[in-house]
C-alpha positions as CSV (number, residue, x, y, z in Angstrom):
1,X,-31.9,-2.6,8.9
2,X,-31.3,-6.5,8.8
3,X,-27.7,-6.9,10.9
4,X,-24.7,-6.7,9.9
5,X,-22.1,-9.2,8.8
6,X,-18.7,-7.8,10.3
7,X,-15.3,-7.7,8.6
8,X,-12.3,-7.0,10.2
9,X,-9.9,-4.8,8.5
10,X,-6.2,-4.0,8.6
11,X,-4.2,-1.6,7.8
12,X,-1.2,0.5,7.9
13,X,-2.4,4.0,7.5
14,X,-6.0,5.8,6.9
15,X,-7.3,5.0,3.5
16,X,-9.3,7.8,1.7
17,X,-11.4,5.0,0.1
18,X,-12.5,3.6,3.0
19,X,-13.1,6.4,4.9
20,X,-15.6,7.3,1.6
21,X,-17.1,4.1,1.6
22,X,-18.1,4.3,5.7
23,X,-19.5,7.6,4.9
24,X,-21.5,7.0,1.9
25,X,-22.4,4.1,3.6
26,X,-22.1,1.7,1.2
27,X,-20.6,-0.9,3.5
28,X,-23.6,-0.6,5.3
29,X,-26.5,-0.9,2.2
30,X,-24.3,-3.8,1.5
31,X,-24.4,-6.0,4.4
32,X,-21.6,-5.3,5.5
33,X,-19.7,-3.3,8.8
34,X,-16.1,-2.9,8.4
35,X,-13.7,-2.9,11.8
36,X,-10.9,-1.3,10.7
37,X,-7.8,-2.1,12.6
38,X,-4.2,-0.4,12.5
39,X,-1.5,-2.8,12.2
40,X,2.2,-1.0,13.1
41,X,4.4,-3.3,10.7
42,X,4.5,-5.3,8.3
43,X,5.8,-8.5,10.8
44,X,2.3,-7.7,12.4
45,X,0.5,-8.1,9.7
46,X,1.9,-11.4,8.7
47,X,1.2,-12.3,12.1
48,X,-2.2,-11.3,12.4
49,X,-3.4,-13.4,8.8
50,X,-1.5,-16.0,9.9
51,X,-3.2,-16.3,13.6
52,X,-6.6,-15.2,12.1
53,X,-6.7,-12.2,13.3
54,X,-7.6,-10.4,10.6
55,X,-10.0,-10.7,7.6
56,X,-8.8,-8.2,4.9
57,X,-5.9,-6.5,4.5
58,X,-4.8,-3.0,2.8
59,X,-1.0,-3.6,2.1
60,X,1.5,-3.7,-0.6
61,X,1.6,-6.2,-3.1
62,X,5.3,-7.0,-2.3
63,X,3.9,-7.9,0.8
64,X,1.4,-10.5,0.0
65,X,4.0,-12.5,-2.3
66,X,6.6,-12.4,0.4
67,X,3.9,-13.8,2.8
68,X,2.7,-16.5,0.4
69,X,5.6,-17.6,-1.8
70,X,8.7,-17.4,1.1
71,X,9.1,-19.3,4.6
72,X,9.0,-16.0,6.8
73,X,8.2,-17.4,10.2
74,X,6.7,-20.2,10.9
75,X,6.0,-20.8,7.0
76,X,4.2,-19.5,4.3
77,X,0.6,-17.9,4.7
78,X,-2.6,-18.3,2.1
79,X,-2.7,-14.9,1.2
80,X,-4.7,-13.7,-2.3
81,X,-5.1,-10.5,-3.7
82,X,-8.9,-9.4,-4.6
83,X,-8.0,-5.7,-5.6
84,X,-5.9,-3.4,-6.6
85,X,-6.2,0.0,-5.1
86,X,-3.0,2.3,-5.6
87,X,-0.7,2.7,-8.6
88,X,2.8,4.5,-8.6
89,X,1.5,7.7,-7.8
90,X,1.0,7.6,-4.6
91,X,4.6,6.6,-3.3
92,X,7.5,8.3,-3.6
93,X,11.1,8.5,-1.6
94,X,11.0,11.2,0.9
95,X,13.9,13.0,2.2
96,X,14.1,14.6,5.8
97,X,14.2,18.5,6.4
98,X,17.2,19.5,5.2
99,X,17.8,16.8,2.5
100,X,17.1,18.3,-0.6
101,X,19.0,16.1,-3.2
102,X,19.5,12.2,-3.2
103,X,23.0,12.3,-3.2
104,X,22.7,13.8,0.2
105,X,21.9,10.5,1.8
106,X,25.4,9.4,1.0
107,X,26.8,8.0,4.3
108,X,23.4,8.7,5.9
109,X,20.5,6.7,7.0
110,X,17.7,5.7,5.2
111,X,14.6,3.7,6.7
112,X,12.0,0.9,6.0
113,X,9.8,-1.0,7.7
114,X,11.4,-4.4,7.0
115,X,14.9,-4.6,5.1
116,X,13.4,-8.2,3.0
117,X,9.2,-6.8,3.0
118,X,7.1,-4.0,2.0
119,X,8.6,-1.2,-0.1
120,X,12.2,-2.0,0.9
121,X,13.2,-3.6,-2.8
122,X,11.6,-0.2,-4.0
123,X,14.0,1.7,-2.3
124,X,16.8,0.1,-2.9
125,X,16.0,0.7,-6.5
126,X,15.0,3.9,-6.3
127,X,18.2,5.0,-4.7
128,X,19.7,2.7,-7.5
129,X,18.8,5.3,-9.9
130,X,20.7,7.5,-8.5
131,X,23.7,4.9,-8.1
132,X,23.7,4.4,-4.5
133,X,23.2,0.9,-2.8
134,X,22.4,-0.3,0.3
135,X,24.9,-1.1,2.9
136,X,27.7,1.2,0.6
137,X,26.6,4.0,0.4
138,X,23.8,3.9,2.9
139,X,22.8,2.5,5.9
140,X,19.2,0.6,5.7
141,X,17.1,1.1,9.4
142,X,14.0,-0.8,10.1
143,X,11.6,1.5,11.4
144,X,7.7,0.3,11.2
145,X,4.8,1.1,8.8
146,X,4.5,4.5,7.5
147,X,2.8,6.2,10.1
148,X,5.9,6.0,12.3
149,X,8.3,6.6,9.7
150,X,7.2,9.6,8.8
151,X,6.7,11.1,11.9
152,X,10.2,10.1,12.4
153,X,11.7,11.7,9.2
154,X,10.6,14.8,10.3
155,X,12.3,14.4,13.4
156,X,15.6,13.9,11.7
157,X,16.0,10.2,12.8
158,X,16.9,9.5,9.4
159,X,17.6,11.1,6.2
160,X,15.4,9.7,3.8
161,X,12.1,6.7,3.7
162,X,9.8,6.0,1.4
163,X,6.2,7.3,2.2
164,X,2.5,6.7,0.4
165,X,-1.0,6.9,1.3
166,X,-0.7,10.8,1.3
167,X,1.8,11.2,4.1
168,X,4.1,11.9,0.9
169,X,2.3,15.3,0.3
170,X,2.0,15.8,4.1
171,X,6.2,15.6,4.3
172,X,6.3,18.3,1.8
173,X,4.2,20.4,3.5
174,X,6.0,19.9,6.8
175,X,9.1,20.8,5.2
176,X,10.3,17.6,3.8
177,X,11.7,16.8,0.2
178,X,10.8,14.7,-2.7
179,X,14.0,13.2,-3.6
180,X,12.7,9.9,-6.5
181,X,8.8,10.0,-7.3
182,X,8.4,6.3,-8.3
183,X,6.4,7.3,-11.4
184,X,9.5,8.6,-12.8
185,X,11.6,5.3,-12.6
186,X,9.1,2.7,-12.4
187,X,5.6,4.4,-14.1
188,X,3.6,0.7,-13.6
189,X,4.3,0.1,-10.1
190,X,1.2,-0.9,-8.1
191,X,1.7,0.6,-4.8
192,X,-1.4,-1.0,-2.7
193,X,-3.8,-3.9,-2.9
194,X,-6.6,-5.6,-0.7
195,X,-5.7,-9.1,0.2
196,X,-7.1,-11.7,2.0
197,X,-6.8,-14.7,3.9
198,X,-7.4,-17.8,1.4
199,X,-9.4,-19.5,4.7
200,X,-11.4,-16.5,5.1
201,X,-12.2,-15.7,1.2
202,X,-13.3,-19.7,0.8
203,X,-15.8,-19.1,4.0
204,X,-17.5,-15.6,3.3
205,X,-17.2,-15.4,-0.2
206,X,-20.5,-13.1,-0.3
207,X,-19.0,-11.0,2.6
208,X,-15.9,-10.6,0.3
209,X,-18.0,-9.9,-2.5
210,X,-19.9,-7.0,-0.9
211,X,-17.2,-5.4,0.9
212,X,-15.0,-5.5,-2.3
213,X,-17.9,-3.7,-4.2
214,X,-18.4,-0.9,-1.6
215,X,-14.6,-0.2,-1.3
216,X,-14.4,-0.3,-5.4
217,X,-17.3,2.2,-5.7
218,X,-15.5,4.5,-3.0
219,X,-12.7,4.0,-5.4
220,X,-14.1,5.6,-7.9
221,X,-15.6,8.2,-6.2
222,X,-12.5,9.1,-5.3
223,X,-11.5,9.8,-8.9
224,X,-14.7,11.7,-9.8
225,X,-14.5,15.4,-10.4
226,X,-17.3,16.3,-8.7
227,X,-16.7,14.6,-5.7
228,X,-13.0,15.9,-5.1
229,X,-14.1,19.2,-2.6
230,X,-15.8,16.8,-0.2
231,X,-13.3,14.0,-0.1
232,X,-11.0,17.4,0.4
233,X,-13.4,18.0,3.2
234,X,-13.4,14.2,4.7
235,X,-9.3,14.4,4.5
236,X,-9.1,17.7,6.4
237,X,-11.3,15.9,9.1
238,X,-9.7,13.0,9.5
239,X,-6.3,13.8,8.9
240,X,-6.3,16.9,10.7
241,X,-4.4,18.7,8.0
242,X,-4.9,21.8,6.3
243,X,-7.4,22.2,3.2
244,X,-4.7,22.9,0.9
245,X,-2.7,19.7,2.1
246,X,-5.9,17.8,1.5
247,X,-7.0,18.9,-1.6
248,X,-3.2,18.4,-2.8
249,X,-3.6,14.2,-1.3
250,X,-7.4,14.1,-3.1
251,X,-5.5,15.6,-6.1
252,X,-2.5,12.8,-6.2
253,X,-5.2,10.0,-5.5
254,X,-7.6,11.6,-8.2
255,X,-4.6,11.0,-11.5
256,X,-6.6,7.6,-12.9
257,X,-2.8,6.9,-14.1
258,X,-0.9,7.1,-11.1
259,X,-3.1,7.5,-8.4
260,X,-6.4,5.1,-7.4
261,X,-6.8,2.2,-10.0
262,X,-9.8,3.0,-11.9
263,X,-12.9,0.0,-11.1
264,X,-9.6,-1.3,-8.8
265,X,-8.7,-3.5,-11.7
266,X,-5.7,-5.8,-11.2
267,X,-3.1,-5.4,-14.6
268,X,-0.9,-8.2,-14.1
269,X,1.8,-6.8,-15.9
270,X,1.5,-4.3,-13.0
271,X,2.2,-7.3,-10.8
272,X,4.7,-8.8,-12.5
273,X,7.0,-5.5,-12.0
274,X,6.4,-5.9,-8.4
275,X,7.7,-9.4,-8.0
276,X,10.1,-9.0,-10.6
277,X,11.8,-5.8,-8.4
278,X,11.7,-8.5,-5.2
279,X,13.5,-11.5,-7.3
280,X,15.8,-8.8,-8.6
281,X,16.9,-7.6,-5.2
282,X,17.3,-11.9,-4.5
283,X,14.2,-11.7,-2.5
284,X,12.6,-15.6,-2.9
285,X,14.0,-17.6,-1.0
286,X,13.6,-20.0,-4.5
287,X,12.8,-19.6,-7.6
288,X,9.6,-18.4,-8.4
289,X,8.1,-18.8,-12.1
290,X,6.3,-15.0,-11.9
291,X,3.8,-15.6,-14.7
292,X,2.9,-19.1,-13.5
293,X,2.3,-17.6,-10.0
294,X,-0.1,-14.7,-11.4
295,X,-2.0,-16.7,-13.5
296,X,-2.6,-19.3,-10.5
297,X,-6.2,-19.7,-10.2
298,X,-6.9,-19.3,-6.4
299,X,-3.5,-18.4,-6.0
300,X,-1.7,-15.1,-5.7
301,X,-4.4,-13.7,-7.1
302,X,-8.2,-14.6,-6.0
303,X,-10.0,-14.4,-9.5
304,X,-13.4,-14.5,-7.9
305,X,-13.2,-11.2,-6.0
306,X,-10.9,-9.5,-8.7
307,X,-10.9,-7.8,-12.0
308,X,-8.3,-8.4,-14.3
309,X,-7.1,-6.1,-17.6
């Protein structure tokens, strides 16, 4: 085999799609060999696009607009979308063992990994829903990516976070509670996209190009039938969980309405409910014409590597 052109990328937690496409190797019949890198926050990933350090990122929408459309340290960063990969689903507020109700955090705790990034604005809405608000009725603790967090809710450290990426199901099993799915207050949330450096994307297009096709058609294995026992089987492994916890995560991802993004097609009204939560929660540090931005060429979203409904 010819070599390999390498592509560094980040992210938060393990991602059942990429995990599927290194072991179908279709990275590999591609072209392509994917470092994958864990980044602990979402102030590391900002700095690791911004320094170079990274090609591709798996991270939350919210965080790409705060990165490219606010001054968050030393300035804005050229970060695009080229996918979307995970839809309301597969995020939900989590409460500690022991906190069985929302209206239990009252006076508690509740934790993010960044009060103004990532699924903080989510939070706050979701506990909205329930008519609590940040610094009333709760106090707001920064606490890291969602690794961390979770294996700090089920210490106690706090009484309630928002987890994804499977570590949802995971808390249940561990004794945790599902306080707000966000499919039953906001059912066109997009949870998780790929994103790139704009530098990077304009230099290895045809990288971009491949990888995006290898992680797309992981995608959708992921949300074929037949495929679901041995992506249960791949979870177990690398997760180290049971086979009923993993075949409840392949389950949650496998819901081609709330789980995975079928093909990883961007719906922009999907993104405009994600920067519409930030600007409602005073977010931009200006104003920000949300259409306009989405329908950027080159901009927000990279139409070259992306589909769009």
């Amino acid at each position: 085999m010819a070599d390999l052109t390498p592509l560094r990328l980040g992210l938060f937690s393990p991602s059942l799609p990429h995990l599927v496409a290194v072991r179908e190797g279709y990275y590999a019949e591609r072209g392509v060999t994917v470092q994958q890198r864990r980044i602990p926050s979402s102030a590391a990933l900002l700095r690791a696009l911004r320094d170079g350090d990274l090609d591709v990122a798996l991270t939350s929408p919210d965080n790409i607009a705060n990165f490219r459309l606010n001054k968050v340290g030393d300035g804005p960063v050229d970060a695009r979308i080229i996918a979307a990969v995970d839809q309301a689903g597969s995020i939900s507020l989590m409460g500690r063992p022991g906190v069985d109700a929302p209206g239990q955090i009252r006076l508690g705790t509740v934790a993010v990994d960044a009060r103004n990034s990532g699924f903080a604005f989510l939070l706050y809405e979701l506990l909205k829903s329930v008519d609590l608000a940040p610094d009333f009725d709760y106090r707001v603790l920064e606490a890291g990516g969602t690794p961390s967090r979770f294996e700090a809710l089920l210490e106690g450290s706090f009484e309630a976070t928002i987890l994804n990426a499977g570590f949802d199901v995971r808390a249940q099993a561990e004794g945790g509670s599902l306080l707000v799915p966000t499919v039953d207050v906001i059912p066109d949330y997009l949870s998780t996209v790929l994103a790139a450096r704009g530098e990077y994307l304009d230099q290895a297009p045809g990288t971009v190009s491949r990888f995006v096709s290898g992680f797309r058609q992981a995608m959708n294995d992921c949300l074929d039938p037949a495929r679901h026992t041995d992506c249960a089987d791949l979870v177990v492994s690398e997760w180290q969980v049971s086979p009923d916890v993993a075949a409840r995560m392949v389950d949650a991802a496998a819901d081609a309405r709330t789980g995975v993004v079928p093909d990883a097609v961007i719906r922009p009204a999907q993104l405009a409910v994600v920067l519409e939560l930030r600007e409602r929660w005073g977010g931009f540090s200006k104003h920000v014409d949300i259409a306009a931005e989405i329908r950027r060429p080159r901009g927000l979203i990279d139409e070259r590597f992306a589909r769009a409904a």
